[in-house]
N, C-alpha and C positions, 0 to 999 in steps of 0.2 A: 349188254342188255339181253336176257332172254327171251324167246319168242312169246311167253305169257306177258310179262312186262308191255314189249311193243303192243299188243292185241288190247289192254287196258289205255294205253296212252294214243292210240289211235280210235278206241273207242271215247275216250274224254275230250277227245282235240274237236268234235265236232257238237254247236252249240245246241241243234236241237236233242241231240242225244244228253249233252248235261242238263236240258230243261229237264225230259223226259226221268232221268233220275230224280230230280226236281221231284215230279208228280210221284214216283215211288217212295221215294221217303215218306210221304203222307200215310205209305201204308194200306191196308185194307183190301190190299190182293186187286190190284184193280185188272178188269179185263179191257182185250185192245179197245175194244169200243167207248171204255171209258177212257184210256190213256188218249186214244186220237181226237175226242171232243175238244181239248182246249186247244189243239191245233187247226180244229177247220175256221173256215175253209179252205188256209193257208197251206195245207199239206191235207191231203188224202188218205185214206184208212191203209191203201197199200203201201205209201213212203213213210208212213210210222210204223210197219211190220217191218219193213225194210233196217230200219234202223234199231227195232229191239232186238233183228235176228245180230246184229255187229254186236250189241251188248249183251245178248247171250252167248256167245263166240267166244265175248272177252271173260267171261263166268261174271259178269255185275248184273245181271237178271238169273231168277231160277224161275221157272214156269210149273204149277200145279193144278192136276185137275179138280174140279171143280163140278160134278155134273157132266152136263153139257158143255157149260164153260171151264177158260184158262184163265186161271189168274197169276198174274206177276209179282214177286217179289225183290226188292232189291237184297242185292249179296254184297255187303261191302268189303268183306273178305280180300279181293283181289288188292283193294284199294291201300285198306291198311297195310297191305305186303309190300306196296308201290311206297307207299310212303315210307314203311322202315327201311325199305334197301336206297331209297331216291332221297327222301326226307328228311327223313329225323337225324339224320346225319349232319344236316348241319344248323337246325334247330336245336332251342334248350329242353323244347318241351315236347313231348308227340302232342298230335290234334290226334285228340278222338272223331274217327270218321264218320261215323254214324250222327253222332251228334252235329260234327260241325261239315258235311258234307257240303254244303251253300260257298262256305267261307273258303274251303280248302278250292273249290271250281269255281268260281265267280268272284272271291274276294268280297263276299257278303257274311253276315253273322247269325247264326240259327240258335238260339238258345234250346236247353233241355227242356222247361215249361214249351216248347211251341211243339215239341213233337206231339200228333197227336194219341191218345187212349188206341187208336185202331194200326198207329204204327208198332204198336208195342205188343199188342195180343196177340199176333201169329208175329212170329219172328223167324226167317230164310235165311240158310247161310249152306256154299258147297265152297267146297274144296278138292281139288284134286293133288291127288297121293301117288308116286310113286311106288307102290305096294301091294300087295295080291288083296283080294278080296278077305281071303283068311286071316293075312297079317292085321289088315283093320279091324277085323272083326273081334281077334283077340285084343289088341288095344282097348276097346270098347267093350270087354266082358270080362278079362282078366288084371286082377285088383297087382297081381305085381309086374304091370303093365302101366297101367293107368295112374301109380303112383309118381313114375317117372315125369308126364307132361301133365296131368290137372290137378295140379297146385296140392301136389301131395297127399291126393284125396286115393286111397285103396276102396275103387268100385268093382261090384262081382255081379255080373247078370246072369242072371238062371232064367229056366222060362217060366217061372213065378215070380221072384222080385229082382229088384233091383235097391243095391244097398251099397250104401257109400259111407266110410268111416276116416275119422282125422288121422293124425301122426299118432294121437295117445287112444287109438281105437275108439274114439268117440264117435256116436252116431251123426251122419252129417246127411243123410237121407237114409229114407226105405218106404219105397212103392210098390205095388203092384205092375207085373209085366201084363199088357195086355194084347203085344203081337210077337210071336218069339220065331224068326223065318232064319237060321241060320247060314251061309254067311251074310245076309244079302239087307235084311230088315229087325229092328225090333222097335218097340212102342213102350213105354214107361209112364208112369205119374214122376212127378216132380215136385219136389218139398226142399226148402234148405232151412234146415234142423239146426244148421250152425248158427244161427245169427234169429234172435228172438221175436224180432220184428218179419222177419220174412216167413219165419215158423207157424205164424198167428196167420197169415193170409191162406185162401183156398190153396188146394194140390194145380198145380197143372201137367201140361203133359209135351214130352220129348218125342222126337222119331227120327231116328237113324237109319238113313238109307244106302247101301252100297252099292254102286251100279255103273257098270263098263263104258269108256271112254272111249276116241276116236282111235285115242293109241292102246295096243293090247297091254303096255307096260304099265299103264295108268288107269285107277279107278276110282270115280267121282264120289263123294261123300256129302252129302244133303243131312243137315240138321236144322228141321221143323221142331220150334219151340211154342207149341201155342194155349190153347186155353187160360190167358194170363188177363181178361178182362178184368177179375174181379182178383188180381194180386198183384197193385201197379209195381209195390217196391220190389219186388221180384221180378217185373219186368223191367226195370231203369235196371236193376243190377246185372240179368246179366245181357242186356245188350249190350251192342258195338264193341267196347274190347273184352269184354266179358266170352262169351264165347268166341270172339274171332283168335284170342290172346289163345283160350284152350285148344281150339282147331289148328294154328297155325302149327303150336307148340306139338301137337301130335304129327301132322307133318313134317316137320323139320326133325323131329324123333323117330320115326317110322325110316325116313330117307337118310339119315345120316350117323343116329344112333345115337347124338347127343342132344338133350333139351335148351331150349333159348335159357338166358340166364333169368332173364326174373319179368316178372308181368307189367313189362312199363307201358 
């Protein structure tokens, strides 16, 4: 078991901390003060900071400023990792974690209608990478890079757009960049031009973060998907394995130099 591995399954082993995911799946960035309400008086402001610092440890919290305030978002990223090395191994089927986060830690059932509009519209996901800042960074901007781990999509970012084409050079996005910080940040609009239904709904918008880890060999990668209020199908598409399926798969390509087989 690796020591990321142990850091998730000792963050799950404890129940107020799987409540606490509980309360993030609902979404909406909450801050501590809204996370520690459903636990007073039974636990105090400081023994639920206590426990979302374990789950930011474990990377299943990312934390975003907000103002004044911090808001929380759950990373299910780790989880679905846990499950395909722990899991699915000897299921027929994967659980989508995001969706079925309740069932997979509680042995309860959450349906896709319960998620609510506000878990969907900012979407938090990090990953950390064995890889320099720069190797990321070309993954994420160079199209015969990006062919290999996102589902055969050749993406090319400039500091003006951002443009993504099929296997037969068909258009499958093209945005506007609106923050170009290389190697560290960039910010995009988001359209999927492939599929006619999600084409028709408003643009949203990506943000790719790079940014140094405890270990110098490793650098954390943050993908903030939001603006998606008013583009639900676009939001059910690409959560939970939707982007975790993409992130992993650029990880596991980045570190090893071969793509997972296929996006189960």
């Amino acid at each position: 078991m690796t020591d990321d591995d142990a850091a998730v399954f000792r963050a799950l082993a404890d129940p107020t901390r799987r409540q606490l995911l509980d309360v993030l799946l609902a979404g909406g960035g909450p801050t501590v003060g809204e996370l520690s309400a459903p636990f007073e008086p039974e636990l105090t402001r400081f023994a639920v900071m206590k426990h979302l610092r374990v789950l930011e440890d474990a990377g299943l919290v990312v934390t975003r400023p907000d103002g004044r305030r911090t808001r929380h978002y759950l990373n299910a990223v780790p989880i679905r990792q846990v499950s395909r090395r722990w899991m699915d191994k000897f299921t027929e089927q994967a659980s989508d974690i995001l969706i079925d986060l309740k069932r997979t830690l509680e042995g309860t059932t959450m349906t896709s209608s319960e998620l609510t509009d506000a878990a969907l519209a900012t979407q938090v996901y990090q990953i950390f990478i064995r890889a320099s800042a720069e190797q990321i960074w070309a993954a994420l901007t160079d199209p015969d890079i990006s062919v290999r781990y996102f589902h055969g999509a050749r993406i090319q970012v400039t500091p003006d757009r951002r443009t993504a084409r099929g296997p037969k050079g068909e258009v499958w996005g093209d945005t506007p960049v609106e923050v170009w910080d290389p190697p560290h940040k960039y910010v995009a609009g988001w359209l999927s031009l492939y599929d006619e239904e999600f084409a028709n709904e408003p643009m949203s918008r990506v943000t790719f973060e790079i940014v140094p880890s405890d270990d110098p060999d490793v650098m954390r990668l943050i993908v903030t998907h939001d603006r998606l209020e008013e583009s639900p199908k676009t939001a059910q598409n690409v959560s939970g394995k939707g982007w975790m399926f993409v992130l992993s798969n650029l990880k596991t390509f980045l570190e090893t130099g071969v793509p997972l087989p296929a996006a189960s």
